[in-house]
matplotlib code that plots the C-alpha trace (Angstrom):
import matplotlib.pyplot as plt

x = [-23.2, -24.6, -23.4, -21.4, -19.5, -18.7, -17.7, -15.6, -13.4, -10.2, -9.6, -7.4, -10.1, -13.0, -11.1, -9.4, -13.4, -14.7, -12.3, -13.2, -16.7, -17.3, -18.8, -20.2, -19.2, -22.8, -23.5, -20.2, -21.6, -24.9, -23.5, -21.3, -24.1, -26.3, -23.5, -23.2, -27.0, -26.6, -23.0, -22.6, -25.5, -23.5, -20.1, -20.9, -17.7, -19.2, -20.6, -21.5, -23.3, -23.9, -25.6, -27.3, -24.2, -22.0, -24.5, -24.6, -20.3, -20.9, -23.2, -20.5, -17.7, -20.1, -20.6, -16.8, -15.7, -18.8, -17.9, -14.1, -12.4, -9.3, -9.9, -7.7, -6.4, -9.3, -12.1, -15.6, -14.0, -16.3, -13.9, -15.0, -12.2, -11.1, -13.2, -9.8, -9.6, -11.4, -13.8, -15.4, -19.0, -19.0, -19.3, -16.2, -15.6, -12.8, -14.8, -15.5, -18.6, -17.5, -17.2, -19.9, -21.8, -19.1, -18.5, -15.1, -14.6, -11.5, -10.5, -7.4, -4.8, -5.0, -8.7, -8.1, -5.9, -8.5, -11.0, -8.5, -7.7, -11.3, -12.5, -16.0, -16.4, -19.3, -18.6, -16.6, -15.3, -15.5, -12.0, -11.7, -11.6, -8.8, -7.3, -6.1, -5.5, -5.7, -9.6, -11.9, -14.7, -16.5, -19.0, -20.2, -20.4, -20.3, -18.1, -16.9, -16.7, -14.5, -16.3, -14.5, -16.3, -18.4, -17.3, -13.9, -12.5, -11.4, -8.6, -7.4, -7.9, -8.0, -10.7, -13.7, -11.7, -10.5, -13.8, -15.2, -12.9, -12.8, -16.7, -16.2, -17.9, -15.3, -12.1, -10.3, -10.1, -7.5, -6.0, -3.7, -1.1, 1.6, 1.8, 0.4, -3.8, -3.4, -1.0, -3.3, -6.3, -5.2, -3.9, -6.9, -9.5, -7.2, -6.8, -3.4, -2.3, 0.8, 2.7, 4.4, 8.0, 7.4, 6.9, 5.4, 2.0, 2.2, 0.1, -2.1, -3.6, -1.0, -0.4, 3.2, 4.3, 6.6, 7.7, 6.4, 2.3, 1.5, -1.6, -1.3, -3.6, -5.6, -6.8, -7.8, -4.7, -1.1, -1.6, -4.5, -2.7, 0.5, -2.4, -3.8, -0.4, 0.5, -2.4, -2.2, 1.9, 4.1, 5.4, 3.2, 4.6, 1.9, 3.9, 7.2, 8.0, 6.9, 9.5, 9.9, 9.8, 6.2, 3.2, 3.4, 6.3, 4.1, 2.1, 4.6, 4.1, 5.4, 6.5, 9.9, 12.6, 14.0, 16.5, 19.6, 17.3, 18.3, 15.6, 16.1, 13.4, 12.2, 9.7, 9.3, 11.2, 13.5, 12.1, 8.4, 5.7, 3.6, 0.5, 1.7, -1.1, 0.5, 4.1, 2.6, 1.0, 3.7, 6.5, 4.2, 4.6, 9.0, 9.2, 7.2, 9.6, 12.6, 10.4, 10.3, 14.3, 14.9, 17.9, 16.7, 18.0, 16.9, 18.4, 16.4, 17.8, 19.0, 15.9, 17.0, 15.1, 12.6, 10.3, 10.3, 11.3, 8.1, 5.8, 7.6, 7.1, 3.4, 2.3, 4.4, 1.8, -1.1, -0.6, 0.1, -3.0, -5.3, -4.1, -6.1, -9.6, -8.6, -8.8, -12.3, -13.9, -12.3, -15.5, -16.3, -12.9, -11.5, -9.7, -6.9, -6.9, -7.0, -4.0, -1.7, -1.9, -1.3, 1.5, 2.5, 2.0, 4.4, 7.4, 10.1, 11.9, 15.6, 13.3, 11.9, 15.0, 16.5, 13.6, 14.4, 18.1, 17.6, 15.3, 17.3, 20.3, 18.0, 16.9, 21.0, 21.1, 18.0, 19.3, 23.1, 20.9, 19.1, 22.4, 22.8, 19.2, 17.2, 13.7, 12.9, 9.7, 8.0, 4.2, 1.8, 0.2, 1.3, -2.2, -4.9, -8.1, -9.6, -12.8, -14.4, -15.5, -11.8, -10.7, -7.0, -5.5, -4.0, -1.0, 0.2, 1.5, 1.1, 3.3, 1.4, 0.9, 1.7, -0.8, -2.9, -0.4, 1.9, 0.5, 1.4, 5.2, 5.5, 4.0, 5.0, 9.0, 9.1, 7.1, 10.9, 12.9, 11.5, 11.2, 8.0, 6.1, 3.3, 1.1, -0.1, -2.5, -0.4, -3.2, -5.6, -6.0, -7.2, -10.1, -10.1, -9.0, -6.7, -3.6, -1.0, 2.9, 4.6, 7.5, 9.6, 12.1, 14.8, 14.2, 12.1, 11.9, 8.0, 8.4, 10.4, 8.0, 5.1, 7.1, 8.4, 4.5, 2.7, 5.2, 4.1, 0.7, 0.7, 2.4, 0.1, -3.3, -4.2, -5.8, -9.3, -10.9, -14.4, -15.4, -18.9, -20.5, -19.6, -21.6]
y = [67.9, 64.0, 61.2, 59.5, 63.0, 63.3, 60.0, 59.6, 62.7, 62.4, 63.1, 66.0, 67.8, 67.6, 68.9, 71.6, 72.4, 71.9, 74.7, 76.8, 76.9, 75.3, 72.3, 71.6, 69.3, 68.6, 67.7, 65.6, 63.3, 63.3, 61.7, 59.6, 58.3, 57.9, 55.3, 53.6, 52.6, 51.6, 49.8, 48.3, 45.6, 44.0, 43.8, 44.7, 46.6, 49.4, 47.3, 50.3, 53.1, 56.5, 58.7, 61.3, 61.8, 62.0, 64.8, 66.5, 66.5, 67.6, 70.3, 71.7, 71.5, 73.9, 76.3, 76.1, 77.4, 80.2, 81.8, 81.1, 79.3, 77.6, 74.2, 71.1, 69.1, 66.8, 69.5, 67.7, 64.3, 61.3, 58.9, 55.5, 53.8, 49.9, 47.8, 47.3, 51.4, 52.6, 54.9, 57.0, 56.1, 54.3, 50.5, 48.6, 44.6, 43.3, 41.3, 39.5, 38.2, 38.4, 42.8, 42.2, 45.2, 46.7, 50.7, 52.1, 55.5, 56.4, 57.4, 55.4, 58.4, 57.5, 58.6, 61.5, 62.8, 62.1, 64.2, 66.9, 67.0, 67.8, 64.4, 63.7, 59.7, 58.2, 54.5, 51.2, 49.1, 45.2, 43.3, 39.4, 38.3, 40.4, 41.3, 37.8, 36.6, 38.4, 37.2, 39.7, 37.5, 37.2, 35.8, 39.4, 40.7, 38.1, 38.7, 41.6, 41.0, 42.1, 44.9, 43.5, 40.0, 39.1, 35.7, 36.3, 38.0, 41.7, 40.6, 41.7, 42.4, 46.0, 44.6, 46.9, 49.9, 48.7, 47.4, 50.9, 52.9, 50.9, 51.8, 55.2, 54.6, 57.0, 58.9, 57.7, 55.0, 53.9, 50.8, 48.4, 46.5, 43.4, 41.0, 42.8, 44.1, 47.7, 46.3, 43.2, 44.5, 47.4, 45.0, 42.8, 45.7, 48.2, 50.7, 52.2, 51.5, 52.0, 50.8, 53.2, 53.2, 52.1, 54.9, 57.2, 57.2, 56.3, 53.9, 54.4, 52.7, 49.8, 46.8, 46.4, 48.8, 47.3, 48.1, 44.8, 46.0, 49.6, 51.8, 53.5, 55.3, 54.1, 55.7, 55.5, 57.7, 58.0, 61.6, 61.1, 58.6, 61.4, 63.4, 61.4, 60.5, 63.9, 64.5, 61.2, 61.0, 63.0, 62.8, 61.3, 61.2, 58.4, 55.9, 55.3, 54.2, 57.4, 59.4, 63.0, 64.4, 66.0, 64.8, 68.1, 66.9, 64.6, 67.6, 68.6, 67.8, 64.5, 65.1, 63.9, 62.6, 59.3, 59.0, 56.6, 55.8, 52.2, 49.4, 46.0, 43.9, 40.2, 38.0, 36.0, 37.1, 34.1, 31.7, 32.0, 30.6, 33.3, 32.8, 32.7, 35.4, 37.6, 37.6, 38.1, 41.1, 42.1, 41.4, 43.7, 46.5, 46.9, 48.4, 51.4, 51.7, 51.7, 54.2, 56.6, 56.2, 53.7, 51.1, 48.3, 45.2, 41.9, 41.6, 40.9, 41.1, 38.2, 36.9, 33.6, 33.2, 36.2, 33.6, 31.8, 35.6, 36.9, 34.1, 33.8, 37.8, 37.3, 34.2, 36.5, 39.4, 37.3, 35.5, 39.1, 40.7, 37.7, 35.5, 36.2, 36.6, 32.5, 31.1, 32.6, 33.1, 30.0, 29.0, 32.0, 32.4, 31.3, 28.1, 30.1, 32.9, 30.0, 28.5, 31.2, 32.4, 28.9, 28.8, 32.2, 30.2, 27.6, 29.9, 29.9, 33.3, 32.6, 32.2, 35.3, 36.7, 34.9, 36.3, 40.0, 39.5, 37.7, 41.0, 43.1, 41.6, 41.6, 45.3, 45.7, 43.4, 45.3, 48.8, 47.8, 46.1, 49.3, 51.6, 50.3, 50.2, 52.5, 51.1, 47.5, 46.2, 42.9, 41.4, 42.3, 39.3, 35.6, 35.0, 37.3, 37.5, 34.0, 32.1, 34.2, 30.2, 29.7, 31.2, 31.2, 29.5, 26.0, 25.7, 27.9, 26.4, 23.2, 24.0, 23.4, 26.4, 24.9, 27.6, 30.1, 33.1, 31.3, 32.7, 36.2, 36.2, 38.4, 41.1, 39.6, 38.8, 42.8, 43.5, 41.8, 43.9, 47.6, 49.3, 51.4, 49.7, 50.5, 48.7, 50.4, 49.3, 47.5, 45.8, 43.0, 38.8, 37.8, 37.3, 41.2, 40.7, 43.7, 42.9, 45.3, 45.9, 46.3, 49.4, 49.0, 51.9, 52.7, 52.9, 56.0, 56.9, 56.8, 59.9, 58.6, 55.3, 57.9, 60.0, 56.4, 54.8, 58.2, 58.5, 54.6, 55.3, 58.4, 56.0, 53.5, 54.5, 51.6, 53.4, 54.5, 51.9, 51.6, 48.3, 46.9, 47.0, 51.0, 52.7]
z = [-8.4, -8.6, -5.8, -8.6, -9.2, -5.6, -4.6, -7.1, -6.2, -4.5, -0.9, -2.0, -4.2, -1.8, 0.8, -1.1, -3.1, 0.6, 2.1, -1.2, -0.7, -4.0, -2.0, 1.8, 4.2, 4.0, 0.5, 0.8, 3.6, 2.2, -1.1, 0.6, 3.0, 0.0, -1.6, 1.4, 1.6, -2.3, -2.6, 1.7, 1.5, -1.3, 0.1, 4.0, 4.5, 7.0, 9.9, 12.4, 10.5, 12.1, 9.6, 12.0, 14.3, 10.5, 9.1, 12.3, 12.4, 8.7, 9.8, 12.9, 9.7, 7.7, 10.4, 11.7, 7.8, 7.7, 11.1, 9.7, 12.3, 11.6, 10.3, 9.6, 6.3, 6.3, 7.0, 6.2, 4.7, 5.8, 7.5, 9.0, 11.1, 11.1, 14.1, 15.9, 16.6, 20.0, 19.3, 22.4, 22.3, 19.2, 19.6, 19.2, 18.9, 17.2, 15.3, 18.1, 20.1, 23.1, 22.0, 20.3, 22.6, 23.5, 24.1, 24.5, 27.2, 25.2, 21.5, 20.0, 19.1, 15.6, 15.7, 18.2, 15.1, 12.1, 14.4, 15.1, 11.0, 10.9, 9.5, 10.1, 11.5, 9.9, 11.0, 11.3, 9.3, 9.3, 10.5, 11.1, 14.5, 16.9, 12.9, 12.7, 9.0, 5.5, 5.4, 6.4, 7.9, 11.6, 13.6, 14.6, 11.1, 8.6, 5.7, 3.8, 0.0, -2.8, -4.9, -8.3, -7.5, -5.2, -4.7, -4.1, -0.5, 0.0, 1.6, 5.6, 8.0, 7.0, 4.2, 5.2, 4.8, 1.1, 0.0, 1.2, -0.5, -3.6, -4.0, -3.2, -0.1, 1.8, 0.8, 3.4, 6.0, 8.3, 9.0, 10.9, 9.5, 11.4, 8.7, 5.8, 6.9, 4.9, 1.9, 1.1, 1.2, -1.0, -3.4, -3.0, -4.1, -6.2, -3.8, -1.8, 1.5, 3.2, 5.7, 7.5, 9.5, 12.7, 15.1, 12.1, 13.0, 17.0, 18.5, 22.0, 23.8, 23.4, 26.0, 24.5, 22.0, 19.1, 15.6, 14.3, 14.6, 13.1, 11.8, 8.7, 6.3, 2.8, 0.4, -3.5, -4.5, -3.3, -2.7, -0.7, 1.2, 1.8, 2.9, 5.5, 6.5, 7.4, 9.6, 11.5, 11.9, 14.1, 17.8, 21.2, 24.4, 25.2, 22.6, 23.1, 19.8, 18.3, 16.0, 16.2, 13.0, 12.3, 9.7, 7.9, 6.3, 4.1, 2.5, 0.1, -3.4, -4.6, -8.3, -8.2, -10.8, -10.8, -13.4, -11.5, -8.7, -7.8, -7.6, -6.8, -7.9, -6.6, -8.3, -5.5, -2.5, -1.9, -3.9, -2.4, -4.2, -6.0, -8.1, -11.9, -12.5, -9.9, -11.8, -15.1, -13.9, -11.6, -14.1, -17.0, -14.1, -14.6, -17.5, -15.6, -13.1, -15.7, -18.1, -14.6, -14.9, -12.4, -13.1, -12.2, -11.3, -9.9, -6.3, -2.7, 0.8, 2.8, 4.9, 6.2, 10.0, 9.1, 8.7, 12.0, 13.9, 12.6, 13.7, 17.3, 17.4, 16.3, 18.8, 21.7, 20.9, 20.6, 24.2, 25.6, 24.4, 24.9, 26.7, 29.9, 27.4, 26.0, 29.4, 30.4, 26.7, 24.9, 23.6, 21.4, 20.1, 16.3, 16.0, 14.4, 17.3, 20.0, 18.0, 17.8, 21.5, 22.7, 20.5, 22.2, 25.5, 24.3, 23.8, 26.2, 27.4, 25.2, 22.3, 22.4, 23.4, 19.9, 17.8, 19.2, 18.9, 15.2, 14.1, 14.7, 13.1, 10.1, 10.4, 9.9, 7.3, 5.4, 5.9, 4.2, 1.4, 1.0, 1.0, -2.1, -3.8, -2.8, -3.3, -3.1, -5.0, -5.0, -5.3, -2.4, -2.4, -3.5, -4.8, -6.3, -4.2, -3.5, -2.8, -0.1, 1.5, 1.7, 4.8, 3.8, 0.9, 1.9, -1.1, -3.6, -7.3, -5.3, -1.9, 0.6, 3.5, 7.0, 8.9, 8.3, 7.5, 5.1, 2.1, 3.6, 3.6, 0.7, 3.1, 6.6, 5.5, 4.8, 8.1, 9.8, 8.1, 9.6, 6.8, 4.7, 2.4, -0.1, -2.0, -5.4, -8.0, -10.4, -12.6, -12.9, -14.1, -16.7, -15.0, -13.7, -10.3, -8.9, -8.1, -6.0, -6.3, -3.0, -2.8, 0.4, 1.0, 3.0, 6.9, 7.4, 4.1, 3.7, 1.7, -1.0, -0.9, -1.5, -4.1, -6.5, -5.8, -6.8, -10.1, -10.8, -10.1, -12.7, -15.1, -15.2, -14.6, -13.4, -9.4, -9.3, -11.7, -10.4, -9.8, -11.5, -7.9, -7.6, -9.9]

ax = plt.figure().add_subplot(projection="3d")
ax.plot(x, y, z, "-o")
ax.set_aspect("equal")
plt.show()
């Protein structure tokens, strides 16, 4: 079987041919290391290789199925994990220079997980700086490009991890997501990556655990995605966020009918402004949902103060996880990052307090809203992928963007609200640039999110479209 044939195979059917015997772990990372040294010069979305260490964990997955040991869901998949994630003895650094040599001692749980599934780490992938901003660019790494053009950006800050996958670089790839790093890059390069409830997939090591940040999987397919989901979710007594029902849950098929299924659908959110390309392909995407039996109907959720909760919430974090590092590595921090922990700084204790109190007057708000629809969907992204000079776009339809995250309130608005959220390929420009439609669901429902996005998916086609740079 060629390179091409293998890395263009789902998650789902290399493990299954994998566990089968019909293909080794083996010949699966040696095709996927062989499109790495093809496809990552161009886009530069794996930024820490390890191709002996992934052939020899492709080897030990070989031997584990011939002496038949028990083996996990992602037996012998090729996995490469976002440069946020800890990984023992595998350099880590944020995208930053002042990590720029570091080594973590410890594993991240989400990792711990992806090894314990039987995934087989063959690398990192590129992040901006600390994850800040939906532009995957640093001074360690340079910047990751978007496999449908070259000139445009793959989106972030989980924008390795899509570019990868988009070029069938890897079958799966995790990622993090607080204002919208798995769903914009997924939009941005036409793959699938979800946002899961908060507490799904637990978070450790974390210096203050809360539902606004989480990790989640990505993946080329929905399926795959429920896949990885079910080997990376389930309870933690290290993260105190963590819910107890268990990842195997997310294994079961998810065929499902949707005739009655309520669906309130937004344009824009509020009255955000979205890129006219967007809506047109967006807007082409309803009758889909109504041909899967959906009723829907144009309605949105009330969101008034999400706006200014989420930023409060965002510069808090920011000051508590880097504070300390601004005052003794100012110099070699981004001009954004240096902004948004000194806005952190700035905050007083009642406004944090009112940002706390407001989110979760909104959670309330969200979950009535979605007694009544069950599914939500909206654009990703207000603009399809942009100049990859442009570190973040500075108006929209002529608004301008007061900082460098307004342009991301279709995803971060849904980020205050607590609930799962997908983004699915939904189609491209006119100029062929993907574009992504975002499915939120009702809190804790990241099954039915997975069941309505895998029903659009089949629907449409439009996932798995190999860009030009893939082969």
């Amino acid at each position: 079987m060629s390179e091409g044939e293998i890395c263009c195979m789902t998650a789902t059917e290399l493990a299954a041919r994998i566990r089968e015997g019909e293909l080794s772990a083996s010949e699966v990372m040696e095709a996927h290391l062989a499109r790495i040294e093809g496809a990552n010069p161009t886009v530069n979305a794996i930024v820490t290789l390890l191709p002996d260490e992934a052939m020899a964990g492709a080897r030990a997955a070989d031997e584990a199925l011939a002496r038949g040991l028990p083996v996990g869901p992602l037996h012998g998949l090729p996995v490469a994990h976002k440069d946020l994630a800890l990984t023992k003895g595998i350099r880590t650094t944020f995208g930053s220079p002042i990590f720029r040599d570091f080594v973590p001692e410890t594993d991240a749980l989400i990792v711990e997980r992806l090894n314990r599934a039987g995934a087989v780490t063959v690398g990192k992938t590129n992040t901006p700086e600390f994850g800040a901003g939906s532009q995957t660019f640093n001074e360690v790494f340079g910047e990751t490009l978007n496999p449908y053009d070259t000139t445009k950006t793959c989106g972030g800050s989980s924008g390795g991890a899509a570019a990868a996958l988009a070029c069938g670089m890897l079958p799966l790839a995790d990622g993090s997501d607080m204002g919208g790093s798995l769903r914009n890059p997924a939009s941005f390069c036409n793959v699938v990556g979800l946002r899961p409830s908060p507490g799904r997939v637990p978070t450790w090591p974390d210096v203050a655990p809360h539902p606004l940040s989480v990790e989640g999987p990505m993946a080329r397919t929905v399926e795959d995605v429920a896949l990885m989901l079910g080997a990376i979710a389930g309870p933690d007594t290290r993260s105190p966020l963590s819910l107890s029902e268990p990842g195997s849950v997310f294994f079961q098929p998810l065929d499902r009918e949707f005739d009655g299924a309520r669906v309130a659908w937004s344009k824009d959110l509020g009255g955000l402004p979205v890129d006219r390309r967007v809506t047109e392909v967006i807007e082409g995407g309803r009758h889909v949902f109504e041909s899967l039996g959906c009723r829907v109907e144009e309605a949105e959720p009330d969101l008034a103060d999400a706006d200014e909760v989420f930023k409060i919430l965002r510069a808090w974090r920011f000051e508590l996880a880097y504070g300390e590092l601004l005052k003794k590595r100012r110099g070699e921090m981004k001009n954004t990052v240096v902004w948004n922990i000194e806005e952190g700084a700035r905050l007083s204790g009642p406004e944090v307090a009112w940002a706390e109190r407001r989110r979760a007057e909104l959670y309330q708000g969200a979950r009535e809203f979605m007694d009544a629809h069950e599914f939500l969907v909206l654009p990703v992204s207000q603009v399809p992928p942009f100049e990859v000079g442009l570190r973040y776009p500075t108006e929209i339809n002529g608004q301008p963007m007061e900082t460098y995250i307004d342009w991301m309130k279709s995803c971060y608005l849904v980020t205050v609200m607590g609930l799962p959220a997908i983004s699915v390929p939904c189609g491209f420009t006119p100029e062929g640039l993907p574009v992504g439609v975002q499915i939120v669901g009702r809190p804790r429902d990241d099954l039915g999110v997975l069941q309505l996005a895998h029903a659009f998916e089949g629907a449409t086609g439009y996932g798995g479209r190999r860009p030009p740079i893939a082969g």
